[in-house]
C-alpha positions, 0 to 999 in steps of 0.5 A: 469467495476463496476457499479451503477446497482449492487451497487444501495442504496436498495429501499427496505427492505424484504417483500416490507418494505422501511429501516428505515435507507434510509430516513436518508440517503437521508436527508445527501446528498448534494454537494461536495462544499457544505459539504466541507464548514465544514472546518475551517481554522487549521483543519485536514482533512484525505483523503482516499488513493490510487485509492480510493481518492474522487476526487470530495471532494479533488478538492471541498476542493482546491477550498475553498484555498484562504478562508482558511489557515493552513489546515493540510492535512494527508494521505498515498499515493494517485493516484489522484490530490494533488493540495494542496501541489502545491507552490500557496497553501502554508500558506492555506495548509500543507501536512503531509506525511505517504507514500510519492507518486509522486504527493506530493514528490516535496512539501516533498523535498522542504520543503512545507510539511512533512515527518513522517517514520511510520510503516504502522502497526502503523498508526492507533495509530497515530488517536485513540491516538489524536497525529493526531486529525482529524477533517474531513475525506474524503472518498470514498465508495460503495452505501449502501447495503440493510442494510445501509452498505456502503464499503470503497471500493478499500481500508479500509487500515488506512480509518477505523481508522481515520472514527473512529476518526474523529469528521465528515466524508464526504462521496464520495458514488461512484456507480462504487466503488466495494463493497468489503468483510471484515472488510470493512464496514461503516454504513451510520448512521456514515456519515455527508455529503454524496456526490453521484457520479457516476465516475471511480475510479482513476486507476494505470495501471500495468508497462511493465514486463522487462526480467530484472524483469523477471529474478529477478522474476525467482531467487525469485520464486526459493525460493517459495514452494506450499502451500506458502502464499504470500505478493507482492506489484506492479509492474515489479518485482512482475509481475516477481515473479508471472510469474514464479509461473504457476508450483506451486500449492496451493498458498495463499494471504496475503498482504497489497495489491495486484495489477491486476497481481494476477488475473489470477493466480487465475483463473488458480486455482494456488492462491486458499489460501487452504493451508493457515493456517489463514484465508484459502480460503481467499486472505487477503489484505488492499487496491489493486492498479489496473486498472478496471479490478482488481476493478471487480475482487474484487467487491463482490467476496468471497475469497477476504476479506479486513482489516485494516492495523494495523490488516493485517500488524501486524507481529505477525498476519502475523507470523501466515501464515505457509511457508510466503514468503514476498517480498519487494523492495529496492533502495540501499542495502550495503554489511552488508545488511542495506536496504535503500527503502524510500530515494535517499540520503537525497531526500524523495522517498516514505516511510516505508510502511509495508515492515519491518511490513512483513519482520519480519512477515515472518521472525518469520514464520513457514518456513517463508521467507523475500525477498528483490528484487532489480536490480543489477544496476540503472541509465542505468548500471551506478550505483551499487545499491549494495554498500559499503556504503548507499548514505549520508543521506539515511535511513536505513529501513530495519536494517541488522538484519532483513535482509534474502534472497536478490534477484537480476538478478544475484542470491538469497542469504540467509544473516541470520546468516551470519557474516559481512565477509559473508554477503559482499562476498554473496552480491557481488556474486550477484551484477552486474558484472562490480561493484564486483572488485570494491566491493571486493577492497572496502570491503578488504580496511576495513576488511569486506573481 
């Protein structure tokens, strides 16, 4: 596990000499209930997402409700506490959301709080733009190395850009944050407050594997040559994919982020990013979602390097990977291929995130290769998520233009350049078995077959 005897501030410089920046530092430090009273009421505070979520700062900012009202809290999908959506808090907080997790989906669909649909590409414009001022940003980060750099840790994602933005940034420094590589770095100089901790990080424990999505993975990783690069996201489906990748040879990373399933893959040498044609040698991601075991893996490690997402999920940037292979996830998907992935009819699921920032990535490519992955069935075998039509009100995410390979238990179909009447037929080839009658009835009373 990551911990403060590696990350320990640097008590001196070469030679023996102390660094001019520590004496500044340590003139910052102070409580988190303390540093949290800069808030004022009609602020916008940022908070680092993820397992990167400053505990501390978060439950020192709800402890400060009833002295505050119409607080607007920002912020893509976090793993820890956020009491500031629960009912009691409503007048002093208000959430806007730019991924929509489980602790803040209940506050979204009843209206406490706010939805935005952003690319992850995007978010960044929404900050160095002012259209989301920011007046105070909580973050969490590594001690400060030798030279005053603090790292943002397991996640610089759209951290950066709000540090950047932000009239003050009050800092978690964490000795068990793993210090990161990249372009992941903050100097202790732009910190306001500095809060020390010493705490594990906020974990995501990786879901069981299921034969289900093992046979998603098998159909997916059908597709994948040596020397593809890769974007995957968390759990039993691309656990799935990875399982079935022990064959191939000279894989590469790049992704928004990547989850602990990677690491022995990269053990075995199979992930060794040689073959990459941007940044080889390098694995390339915004933020991991894991356990400890995935925070010591990434502490310092040289082939690992961080960006933020308006660089790692630039499509024109991720076109530059030869062979990329993106693969995403999706709740529903109809027979002309509209992808819904962020909703269940009108209900707020999660968010856009950067899957269509990779699918068309990869889709411009060379010998690229967008991937949407899906159970055939949903609710017990109960429910095709394959269908003729997207639930009323879901959201289209992915539009059928975009749409190449799609993946189920039952196949892999390519849809790109196919016509509507190909597309239904090549979709319920790969639905579950018990829903194709009904599919084809429903796609020949309309004409699409």
């Amino acid at each position: 596990m990551v911990g403060s005897t590696n990350n320990s501030p640097a008590s001196s410089g070469r030679g023996g000499r102390r660094p001019g920046w520590m004496d500044r530092y340590n003139s910052k430090k102070t409580s988190a209930g303390e540093a949290l009273k800069v808030v004022k009421s009609g602020d916008h505070v940022y908070i680092h997402p993820g397992c990167a979520e400053p505990e501390s700062l978060v439950q020192a900012l709800v402890a400060r409700s009833p002295e505050l009202s119409d607080v607007e809290i920002i912020h893509l999908l976090t793993v820890g506490t956020a009491d500031y959506a629960n009912p009691e808090h409503e007048g002093h907080f208000w959430h806007r959301s730019l991924f929509t997790g489980r602790n803040v989906r209940e506050a979204v669909n009843q209206g406490r709080a706010d939805f935005h649909p952003i690319f992850l590409s995007e978010v960044a414009e929404l900050f160095y733009r002012k259209i989301f001022p920011i007046e105070v940003c909580l973050i969490q980060v590594s001690p400060p190395d030798e030279h005053g750099y603090c790292s943002f840790g397991v996640g610089v994602e759209t951290t950066k850009p709000a540090c950047e933005a932000a009239e003050i940034i009050i800092a978690e420094v964490n000795y068990q944050a793993p210090r990161v590589l990249g372009d992941n770095f903050i100097h202790c100089s732009k910190l306001d407050y500095v809060v020390e901790a010493d705490t594990p990080l906020v974990q995501l424990h990786p879901t069981k594997m299921t034969e289900l999505h093992q046979a998603i993975g098998k159909n997916v990783a059908s597709v994948i040559e040596d020397g593809a690069t890769l974007q995957l996201g968390i759990g039993g489906i691309p656990d799935g994919v990875l399982y079935y990748l022990h064959e191939k040879k000279d894989l590469g990373i790049h992704t928004e982020m990547f989850a602990d399933g990677v690491i022995d893959l990269v053990e075995k040498g199979i992930i060794n990013n040689e073959k990459k044609t941007l940044h080889p040698g390098k694995m390339v991601a915004s933020f991991v979602l894991g356990s400890d075991v995935l925070f010591d893996f990434i502490d310092n490690n040289p082939i690992v390097e961080f960006h933020p997402s308006h660089y790692v999920n630039d499509p024109f940037i991720i076109a530059k990977n030869d062979n990329m292979v993106a693969i995403n996830s999706a709740i529903q998907i109809d027979l002309t291929g509209q992808v819904c992935s962020d909703s269940m009819g009108h209900r707020i699921y999660s968010g856009i995130g950067g899957q269509v920032d990779f699918i068309r990535g990869a889709s411009r490519a060379k010998n690229g290769k967008p991937v949407i992955a899906l159970p055939s069935t949903a609710r017990k075998d109960s429910i095709s998520r394959i269908v003729f039509e997207l639930d009323h009100g879901a959201g289209v995410v992915t539009s059928r233009g975009d749409v190449h390979f799609v993946a189920t238990e039952y196949g892999i179909v390519d849809l790109f350049g196919r016509s509507i009447r190909e597309r239904a037929k090549a979709l319920i080839s790969i639905a579950h078995p018990k829903f194709r009658d009904e599919l084809t009835a429903q796609a020949k009373k309309l004409h699409l077959m």
